[in-house]
N, C-alpha and C positions, 0 to 999 in steps of 0.2 A: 227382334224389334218389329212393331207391326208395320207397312207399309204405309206412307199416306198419298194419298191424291189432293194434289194442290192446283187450284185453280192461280194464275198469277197473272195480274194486270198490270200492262206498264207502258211505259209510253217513250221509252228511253231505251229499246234492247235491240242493240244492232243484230246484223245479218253476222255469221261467223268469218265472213270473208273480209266485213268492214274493220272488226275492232274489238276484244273483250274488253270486258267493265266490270264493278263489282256487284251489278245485277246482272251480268251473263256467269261472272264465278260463282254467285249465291243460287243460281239455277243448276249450273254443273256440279255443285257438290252434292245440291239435293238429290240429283238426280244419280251421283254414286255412293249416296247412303241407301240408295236400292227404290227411293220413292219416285213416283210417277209425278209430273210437271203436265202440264197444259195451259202455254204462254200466250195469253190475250195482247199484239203488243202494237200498238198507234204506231202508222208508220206514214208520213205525210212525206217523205222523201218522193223527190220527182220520176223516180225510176221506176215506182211503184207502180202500176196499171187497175189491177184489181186486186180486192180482197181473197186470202186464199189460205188453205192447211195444209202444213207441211211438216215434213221433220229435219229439226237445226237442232245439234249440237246434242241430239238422242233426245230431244224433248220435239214434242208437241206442240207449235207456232203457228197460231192464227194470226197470220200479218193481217191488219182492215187499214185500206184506205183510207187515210184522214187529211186533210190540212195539214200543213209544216205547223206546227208547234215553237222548233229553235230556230236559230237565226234568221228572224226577220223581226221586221219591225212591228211597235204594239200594238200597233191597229191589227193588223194579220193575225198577230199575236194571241190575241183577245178573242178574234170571231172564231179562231181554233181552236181556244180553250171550250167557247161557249155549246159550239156545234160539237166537239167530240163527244160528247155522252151518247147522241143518238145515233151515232155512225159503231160506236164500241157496241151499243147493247141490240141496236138490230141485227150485227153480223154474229153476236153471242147466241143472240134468238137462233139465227142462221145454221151455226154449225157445232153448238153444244149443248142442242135440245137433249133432254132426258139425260146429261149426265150427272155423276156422283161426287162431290168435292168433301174432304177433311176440312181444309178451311181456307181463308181466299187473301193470298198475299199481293199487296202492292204498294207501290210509292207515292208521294207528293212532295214538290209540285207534277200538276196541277192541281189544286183544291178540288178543281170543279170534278175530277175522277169519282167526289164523293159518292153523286149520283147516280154511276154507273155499280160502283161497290154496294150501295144499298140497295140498289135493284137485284141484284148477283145473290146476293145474303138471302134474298128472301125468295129468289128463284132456285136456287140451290141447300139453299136450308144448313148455313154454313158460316163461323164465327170467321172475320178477319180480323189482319195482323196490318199496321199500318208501320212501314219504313218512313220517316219524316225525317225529310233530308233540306228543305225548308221551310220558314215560316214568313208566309204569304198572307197578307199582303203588308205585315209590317216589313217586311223588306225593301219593296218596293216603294214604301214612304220614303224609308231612311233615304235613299240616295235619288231622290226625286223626281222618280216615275209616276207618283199619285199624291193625289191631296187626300191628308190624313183628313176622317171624317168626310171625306165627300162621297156623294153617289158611288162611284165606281170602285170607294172602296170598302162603304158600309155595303152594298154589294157581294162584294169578293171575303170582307169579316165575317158575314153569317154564311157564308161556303164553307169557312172555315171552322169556323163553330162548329157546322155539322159535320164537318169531316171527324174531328175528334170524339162528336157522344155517338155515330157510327162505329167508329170501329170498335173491335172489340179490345183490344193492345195497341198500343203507341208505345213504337220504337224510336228512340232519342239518338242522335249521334254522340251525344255527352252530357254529362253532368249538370254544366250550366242548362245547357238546349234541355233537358226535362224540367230543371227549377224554373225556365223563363216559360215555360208552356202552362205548367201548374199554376203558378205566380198570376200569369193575365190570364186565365182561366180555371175561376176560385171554384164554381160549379163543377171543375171534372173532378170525377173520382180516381184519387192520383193513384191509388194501387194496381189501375188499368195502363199508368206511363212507365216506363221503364228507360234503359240503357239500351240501345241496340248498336252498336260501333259500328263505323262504314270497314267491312273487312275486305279482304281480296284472295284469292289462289295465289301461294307463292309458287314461283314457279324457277326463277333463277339463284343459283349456287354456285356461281362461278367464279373466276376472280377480273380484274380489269384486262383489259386484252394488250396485245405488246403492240398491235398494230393499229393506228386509227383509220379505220374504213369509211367513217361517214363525215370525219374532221373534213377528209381529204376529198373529199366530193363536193364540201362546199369553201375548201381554199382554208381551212381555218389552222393556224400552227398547231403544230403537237406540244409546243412547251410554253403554251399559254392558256393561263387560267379559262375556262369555260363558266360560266352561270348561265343553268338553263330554265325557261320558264315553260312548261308545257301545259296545253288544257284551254280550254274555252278564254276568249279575250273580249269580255262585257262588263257593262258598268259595273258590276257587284266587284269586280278584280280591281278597283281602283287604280284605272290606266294611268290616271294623272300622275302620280308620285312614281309609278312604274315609269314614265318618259322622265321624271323630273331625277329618277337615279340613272337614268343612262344619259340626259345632260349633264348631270356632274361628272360621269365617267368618259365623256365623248374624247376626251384628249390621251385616255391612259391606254397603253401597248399593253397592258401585261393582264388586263381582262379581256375576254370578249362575252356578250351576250348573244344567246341564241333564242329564242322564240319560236313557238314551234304552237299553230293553235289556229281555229277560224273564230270567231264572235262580232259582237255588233260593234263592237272600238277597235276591230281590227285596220279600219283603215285609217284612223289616226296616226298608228301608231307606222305604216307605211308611208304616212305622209310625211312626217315627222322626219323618217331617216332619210329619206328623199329628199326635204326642205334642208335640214342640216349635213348632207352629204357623210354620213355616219358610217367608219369604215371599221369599227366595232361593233355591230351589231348585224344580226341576222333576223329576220325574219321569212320561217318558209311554210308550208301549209303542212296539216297533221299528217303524221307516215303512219304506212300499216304496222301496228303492230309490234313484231318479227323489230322493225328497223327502227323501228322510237325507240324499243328495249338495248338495240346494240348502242343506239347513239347515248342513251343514258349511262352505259359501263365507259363512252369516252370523254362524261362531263364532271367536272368537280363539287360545282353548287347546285343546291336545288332551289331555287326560288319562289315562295307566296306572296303573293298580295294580295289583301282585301281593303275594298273603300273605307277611309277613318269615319264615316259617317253611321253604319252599321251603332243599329242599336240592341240586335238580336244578337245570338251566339251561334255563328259560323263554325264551319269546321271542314276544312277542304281536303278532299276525296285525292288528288291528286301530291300529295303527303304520301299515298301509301308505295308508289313508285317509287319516290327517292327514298326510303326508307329502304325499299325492294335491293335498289342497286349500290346500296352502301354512299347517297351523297349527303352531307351535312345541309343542313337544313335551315336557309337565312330565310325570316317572315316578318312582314310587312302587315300588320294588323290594327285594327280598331282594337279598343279597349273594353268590350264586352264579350269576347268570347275567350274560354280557357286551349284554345288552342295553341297561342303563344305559351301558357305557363306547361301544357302537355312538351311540348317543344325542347322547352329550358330541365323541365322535369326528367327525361328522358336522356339528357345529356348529349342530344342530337342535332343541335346548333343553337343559331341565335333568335329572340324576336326582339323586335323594336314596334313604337306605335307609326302605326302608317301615318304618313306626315313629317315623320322627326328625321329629316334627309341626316344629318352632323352623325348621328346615331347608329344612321342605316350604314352608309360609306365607313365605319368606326368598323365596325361588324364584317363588310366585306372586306377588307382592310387585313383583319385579323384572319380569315380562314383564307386569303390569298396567300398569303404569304407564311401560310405554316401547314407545311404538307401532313405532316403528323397529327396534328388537329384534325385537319377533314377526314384523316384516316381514322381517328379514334370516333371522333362524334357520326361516322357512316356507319363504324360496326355500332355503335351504339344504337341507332336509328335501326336499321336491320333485327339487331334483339327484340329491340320493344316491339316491332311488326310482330315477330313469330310468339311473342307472350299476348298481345291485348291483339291485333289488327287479321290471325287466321280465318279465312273463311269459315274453318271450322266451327268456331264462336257461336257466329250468327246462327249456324246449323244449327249447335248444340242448343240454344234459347230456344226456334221454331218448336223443335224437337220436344223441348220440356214441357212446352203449352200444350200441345196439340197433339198427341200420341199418345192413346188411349190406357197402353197398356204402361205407359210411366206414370 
């Protein structure tokens, strides 16, 4: 199979020290089907000093200095959207003059990447693949960040428009997520959208551990139910109904919740168990890696929540863990995305509409108290990872587009 050279821009690829993702696993697979990577990756973290090339992870990383992008608020938010294009394509000028790309992979959000990709495309003479993980700026209406139709978001709409007759493929996280892109955008030529699943590297095969290591680090019993919610804590997570089920549960011994995540509703939700003195619940800041994976083999539930105000179709990345470690899977969703019926389809736990507290508690109820359930609906979750969620996937699709000699 011939080799390809992929140029890939992202704005989301930690350091290997920080964290993998399933943009650091879709870069290491590529890069042990024998193809060469060159990681353009926005890196606004404060640690950062200057732009610079290196090699992480056997690939090619040009960290550039940019602006924080994540957590922080939208003003910041926005002048870093607006300002990375010119920071990405001068440092690109900088130190990947004269190179050769097969074709040029990256993600959204941000929209505004568009500009940096259509520059690339025509500097390097090179079709891209666009990962669309979401769709901006109706999102940002739905739970009201923006006025539908105003400035800032007829703005951020024709960013997005162009992001779409740019690239050359648009990869979908699901079924609905391609029908709702086509649907409000009657001009694309839908044969250019497709499927693209969010996959991962598995990488654990083992079975639950006899000893709890990280219960007991933060006081928590061994013989009591765990529900853990790990992953970013921002509006789109619908914090509301996430506190309004840990006020129903504030009185029960036989759960606890743990929380494990930074975001912009993060200190709600510390304030929250502070004001109600809440001796069920935990909240602690993200672990490397290595020890989020052990703490996941000591937890029973997995937990989603998305805001019920969502009018797009979501599909949460953070699914592919608890699938990883065998936990059943209780989700909290709006009613426009096939995530929930992926869920119930798969035989891998429960969903309910975010909002429908009687529902949700009904749900937790039933996989508290039936050890065999969580056990059948975690192998079950696990299966469907290794059939639809392998990295490999994702490979296999780039692979079929863009390699000359298939």
């Amino acid at each position: 199979m011939e080799k390809l050279r992929i140029l890939y821009i992202s704005t989301v690829f930690p350091r290997p020290e920080e964290s993998s993702t399933i943009y650091t696993d879709l870069a290491e697979e590529l890069r042990d089907r024998g193809h060469e990577i060159f990681v353009v990756a926005a890196d606004g973290s404060t640690g950062v000093m200057r732009t610079q090339l290196s090699i992480e992870r056997g690939l090619n990383v040009l960290r550039v200095k940019t602006n924080s992008l994540y957590n922080v608020n939208i003003i910041k938010k926005g002048f870093s959207v607006i300002t990375l294009k010119y920071q990405l394509i001068y440092n690109m000028k900088k130190f990947l003059n004269k190179k050769k790309f097969d074709f040029i992979l990256f993600e959204s959000p941000p929209v505004t990447i568009v500009d940096v990709v259509k520059w690339a495309m025509k500097e390097f003479g090179c079709p891209s693949y666009l990962m669309l993980k979401d769709i901006f700026p109706q999102n940002a209406v739905d739970i009201g960040l923006m006025k539908e139709n105003g400035i800032v978001y007829k703005y951020f709409r024709k960013k997005e428009q162009k992001l779409y007759r740019t690239a050359s493929i648009i990869g979908c996280m699901s079924e609905l997520n391609r029908r709702y892109i086509i649907k409000h955008n009657p001009w694309l030529n839908i044969n250019k959208v497709e499927i693209f699943p969010n996959t991962k590297k598995i990488r654990y095969y083992g079975e639950r551990p006899i000893e709890y290591r990280i219960r007991r680090r933060y006081g928590i019993s061994d013989d009591i139910i765990v529900a853990i919610f790990g992953g970013n804590m921002g509006k789109p997570q619908g914090i509301d109904f996430l506190l309004e089920v840990i006020s129903e549960c504030k009185e029960r011994e036989d759960i606890f919740f743990l929380l494990v995540g930074r975001g912009t509703e993060r200190y709600r939700i510390v304030d929250y168990i502070r004001q109600k003195n809440l001796k069920n619940v935990l909240l602690i800041d993200p672990l490397p890696r290595d020890e989020y994976e052990i703490l996941l083999t000591e937890c029973d539930i997995g937990l989603i929540f998305l805001d019920k105000r969502f009018t797009i179709p979501n599909f949460p990345s953070r699914v592919l863990s608890y699938f990883e470690y065998g936990l059943p899977v209780l989700a909290a969703t709006d009613i426009n995305t096939d995530f929930g019926q992926m869920i119930e389809n798969a035989k891998a736990g429960f969903w309910v509409q975010s909002g429908d507290i009687s529902s949700f508690i009904e749900k937790l109820n039933i996989l508290a108290n039936n050890a065999d359930l969580r056990y059948q609906m975690g192998k079950a979750g696990r299966k469907y990872l290794e059939k639809n969620f392998n990295v490999g996937i994702s490979v296999d699709i780039l692979e079929k587009h863009f390699n000359k000699k298939l």
